[in-house]
C-alpha positions, 0 to 999 in steps of 0.5 A: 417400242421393239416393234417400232426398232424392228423386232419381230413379236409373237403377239403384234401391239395393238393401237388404232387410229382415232381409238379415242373418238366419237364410237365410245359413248365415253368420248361423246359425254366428254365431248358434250362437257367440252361445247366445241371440238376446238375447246375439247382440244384446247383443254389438257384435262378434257384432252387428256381425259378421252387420250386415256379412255380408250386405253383404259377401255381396251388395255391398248397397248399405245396411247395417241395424243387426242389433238387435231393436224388443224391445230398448226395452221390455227397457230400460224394465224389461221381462222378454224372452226368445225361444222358439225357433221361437216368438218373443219372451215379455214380462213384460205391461203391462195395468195403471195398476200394471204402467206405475208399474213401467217405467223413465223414457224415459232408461232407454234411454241407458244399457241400450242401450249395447252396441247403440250400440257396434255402430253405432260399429263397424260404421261403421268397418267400412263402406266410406264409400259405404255408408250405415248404417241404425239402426232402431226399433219404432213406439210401436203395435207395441212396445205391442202386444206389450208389453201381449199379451206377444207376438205375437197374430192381430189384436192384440186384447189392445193395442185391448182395453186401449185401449178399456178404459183409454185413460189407461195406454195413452195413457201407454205410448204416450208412454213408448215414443215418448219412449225411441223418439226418445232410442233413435234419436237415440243411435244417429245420434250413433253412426254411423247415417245413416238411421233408420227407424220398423218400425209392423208392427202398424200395419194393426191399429189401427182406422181412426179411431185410425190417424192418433192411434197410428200417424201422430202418434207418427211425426210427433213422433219424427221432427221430434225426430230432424231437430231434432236431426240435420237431414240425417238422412232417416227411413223410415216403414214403416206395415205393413197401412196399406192406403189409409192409406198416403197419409195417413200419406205427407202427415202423418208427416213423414218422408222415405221410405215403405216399401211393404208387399206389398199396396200396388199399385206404380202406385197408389204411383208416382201417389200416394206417389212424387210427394211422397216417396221409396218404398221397396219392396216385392218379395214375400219368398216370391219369394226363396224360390222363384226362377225367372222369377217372382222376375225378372218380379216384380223387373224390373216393380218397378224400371220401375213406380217408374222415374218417382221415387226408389224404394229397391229392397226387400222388401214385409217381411222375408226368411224363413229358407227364402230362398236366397242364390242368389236374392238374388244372381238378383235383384241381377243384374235389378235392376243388369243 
């Protein structure tokens, strides 16, 4: 939390993406119990559960709320399932029609309720020290796999409905970012004590159109937030957003950054780390390899971002072929 308000510490706190997740053979006995992704989401005491391993495990110094982006289009009406190895199907959203078939933004209230009883329960469970993280899909990246009905190179299906019908998607975009601010500030009023927005599919979007779908919708989400709960920081994460990064840095509004794999640490301590915390950004592959790449790789980041208040991370989330081991490796150069 004083890394996220802008102070600078000796030793940066560390959490990860996707730190609960299908590496620790403790996620994958959960996750068996639960049948479905979807019903391991939906049940608090499953949910909460794998929230806390990773924290147990490692003695991380964050907790992420274990829950999905795909949860808020399911809210909204939408059909969702996932294939394993695969990923998630939805019902499509590429028509005037097809919008005037969702729910109203409030639909979120109600239809995530078992989500925010996870908040509650892991806040319980926490020791006081430890910070809760809610989370939630960027407007863009819900609407891109909302219109393709899944995850596609490029996501050519969401920019081709943009072009071809600005006004459907320019009302999808308003649906999801109003359910999006009502989703996160449920989960505040839960328990959580950060938020942070996941644009994954941010460095899709052509670069006219970055600050319109991908900066504003941030801005406006997270001025309703600290509206709301003004000691809440919020975490930006505009994934590919290249040299955009900077813009959206000055004109998100929130109070943290987190940096992709691509972004150059010393051009982020010069030109992001002065303005706002960074959050960020070892290569997950290292934690699948281990040895003296991971330890130069962790220890050049924590020096590079020394200067300014750095959160320790991942440049995206933890694949299942990470080791446990090699977190724990990690953890040790980081904190000595």
């Amino acid at each position: 939390m004083r890394a996220l308000r802008g102070e600078a510490l000796a030793v940066p706190p560390v959490w990860l993406m996707r730190q609960a997740g299908r590496y620790l053979p403790e996620y994958r006995a959960v996750r068996a119990r639960a049948g479905s992704f979807l019903d391991l989401c939906y049940t608090p005491e499953l949910a909460t559960e794998v929230t806390l391993q990773p924290v147990r495990r490692f003695g991380l110094d964050a907790a992420i709320l274990f829950a999905d982006i795909l949860l808020v289009p399911h809210a909204l009406g939408a059909d969702l399932g996932f294939v394993e190895g695969e990923g998630p199907r939805l019902s499509t959203v590429t028509s005037a029609a097809d919008f005037a078939r969702l729910k109203p933004a409030e639909a979120v209230l109600g239809a995530l309720r078992p989500v925010y009883d996870t908040v509650r329960m892991v806040r319980a469970a926490l020791p006081a020290a430890v910070p809760l993280i809610g989370f939630a899909g960027a407007p863009w990246t819900v609407a891109t796999y909302m219109i393709a009905g899944r995850g596609t190179p490029g996501q050519q299906p969401a920019r081709e409905l943009l072009y071809r019908d600005p006004a459907t998607f320019d009302a999808l975009i308003e649906r999801l970012e109003a359910a999006t601010t009502a989703y996160l500030i449920g989960q505040i009023e839960a328990g959580a004590e950060v938020v942070k927005l996941f644009d994954s599919w941010a460095g899709a979007l052509p670069g006219p159109l970055f600050a319109r779908y991908a900066i504003e919708p941030a801005r406006r989400i997270a001025a309703a937030v600290r509206a709301a709960h003004p000691e809440v920081p919020v975490i930006g994460f505009p994934r590919g957003g290249g040299a955009s990064y900077a813009r959206f840095a000055e004109g998100a509004g929130v109070q943290a950054v987190a940096l992709d794999t691509g972004v150059d640490p010393a051009w982020a301590a010069a030109a992001l780390q002065p303005r706002l915390c960074v959050q960020g950004n070892l290569d997950p592959l290292l934690l699948v390899l281990g040895g003296d790449a991971l330890l130069d790789a962790t220890r050049r980041l924590v020096e590079a971002f020394a200067g300014g208040p750095h959160v320790f991370n991942l440049g995206h989330g933890l694949t299942p072929d990470a080791r446990p081991e090699h977190v724990e490796a990690m953890l040790r150069a980081i904190r000595g």
